[in-house]
N, C-alpha and C positions, 0 to 999 in steps of 0.2 A: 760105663758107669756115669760118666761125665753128661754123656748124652741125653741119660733119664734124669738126673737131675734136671739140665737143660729144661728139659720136658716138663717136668714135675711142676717147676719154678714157671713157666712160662702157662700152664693151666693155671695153681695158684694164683697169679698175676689176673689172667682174663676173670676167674671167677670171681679174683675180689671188683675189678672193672665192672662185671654185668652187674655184679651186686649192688654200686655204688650209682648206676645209670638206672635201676629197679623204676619204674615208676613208680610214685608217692600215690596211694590211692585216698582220694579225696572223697568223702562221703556228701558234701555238699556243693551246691551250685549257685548262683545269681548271675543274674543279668537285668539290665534294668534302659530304660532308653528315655532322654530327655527329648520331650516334643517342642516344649516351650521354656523360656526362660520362669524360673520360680522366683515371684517378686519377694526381696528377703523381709522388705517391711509386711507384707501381708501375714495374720495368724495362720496359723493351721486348724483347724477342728479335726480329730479323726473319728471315726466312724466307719465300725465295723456293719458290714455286710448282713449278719447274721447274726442273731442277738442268742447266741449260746452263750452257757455261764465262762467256757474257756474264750472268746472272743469278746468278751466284756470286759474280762481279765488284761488279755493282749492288749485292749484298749487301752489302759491306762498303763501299762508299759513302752506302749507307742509315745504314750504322751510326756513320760518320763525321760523314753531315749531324746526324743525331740527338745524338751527342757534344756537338757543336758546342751545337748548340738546347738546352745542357743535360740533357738524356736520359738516363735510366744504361740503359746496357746490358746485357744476360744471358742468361743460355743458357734455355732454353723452362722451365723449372720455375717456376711459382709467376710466370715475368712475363707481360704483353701481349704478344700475334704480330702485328707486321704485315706482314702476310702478303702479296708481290705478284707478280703475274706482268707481262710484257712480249708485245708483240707488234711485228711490222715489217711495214705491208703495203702494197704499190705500190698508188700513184695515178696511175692512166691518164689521160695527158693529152689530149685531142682538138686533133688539128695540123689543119694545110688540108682542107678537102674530107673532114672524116669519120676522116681517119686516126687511130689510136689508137697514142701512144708510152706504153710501160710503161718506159721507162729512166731517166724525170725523177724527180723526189720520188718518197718512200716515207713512208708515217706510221709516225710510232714512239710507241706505247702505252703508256703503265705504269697497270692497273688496282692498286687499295692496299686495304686493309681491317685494319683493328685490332681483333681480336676480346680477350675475356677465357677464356681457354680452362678455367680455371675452375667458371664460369660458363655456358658455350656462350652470352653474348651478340655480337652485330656490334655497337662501339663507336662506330665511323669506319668510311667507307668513299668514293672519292674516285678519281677518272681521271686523268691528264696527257696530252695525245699534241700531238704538234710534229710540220711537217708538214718534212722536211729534206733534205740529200742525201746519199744512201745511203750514203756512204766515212766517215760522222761518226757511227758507230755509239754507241762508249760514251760519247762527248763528248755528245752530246745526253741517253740516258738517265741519264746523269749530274745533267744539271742538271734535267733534269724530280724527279729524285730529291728535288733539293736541295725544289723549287716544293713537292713532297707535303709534308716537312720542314714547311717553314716554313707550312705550311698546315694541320698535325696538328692535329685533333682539335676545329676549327673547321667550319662548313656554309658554303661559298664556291658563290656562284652561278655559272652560267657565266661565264669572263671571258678573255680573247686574253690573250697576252703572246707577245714577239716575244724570241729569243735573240741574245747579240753572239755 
């Protein structure tokens, strides 16, 4: 009797251990990599890639996050571009038996790059993409926006983060 307690108690134990070592699955990624030092007296102008009504949008959340980060802002003359586009693109999920649903998550991408147009050097340059569900369109690139921000002009290895 003593023995299967033993037992019992020592499963218990391990399951609550594996439970607590679980990997945390992270729906997001970045990484970003500093080429050059980002002069802090220089503006930034940003400018998106592609002139969708959702990336016009980002735009001036860019320039919002960067406000905030202390950033001055400006129109392209004489500042840094950083320059980025978005992408959205469904991940097929494998259901039972092989089947393939393309209606669950979709990834949403913000590639960034801060050149010195000056100069024609790449200063910065740096990814975000979260993996979410599709109806949470600017609310997500939103906050990826915020992640590049706060990551500006730093080299970040790959690393997860997950969104509320």
């Amino acid at each position: 009797m003593q023995r299967r307690l033993f037992l019992a108690a020592g499963l218990a134990g391990f399951a609550a251990t594996a439970l607590a070592q679980a990997p945390v699955i992270e729906w997001g990624q970045i990484h970003a990599a500093a080429h050059q030092p980002l002069p802090r007296e220089r503006p930034i102008a940003v400018r998106p890639l592609d002139d969708k009504p959702g990336d016009v949008q980002l735009a001036r959340r860019f320039s919002d996050a960067l406000r905030r980060a202390g950033r001055q802002g400006a129109p392209m003359g004489g500042a840094l571009a950083l320059n980025f586009e978005t992408e959205i693109e469904r991940v097929p999920q494998t259901l039972q038996r092989g089947i393939t649903d393309t209606r669950g998550r979709v990834k949403f991408l913000i590639v960034a790059t801060v050149d010195d147009p000056a100069s024609g050097q790449r200063l910065w340059s740096a990814q975000a993409s979260y993996l979410g569900a599709p109806n949470n369109e600017a609310v997500i690139f939103a906050q990826l926006a915020q992640f590049l921000v706060d990551e500006l002009g730093k080299t970040v290895r790959t690393r997860g983060f997950t969104l509320e």
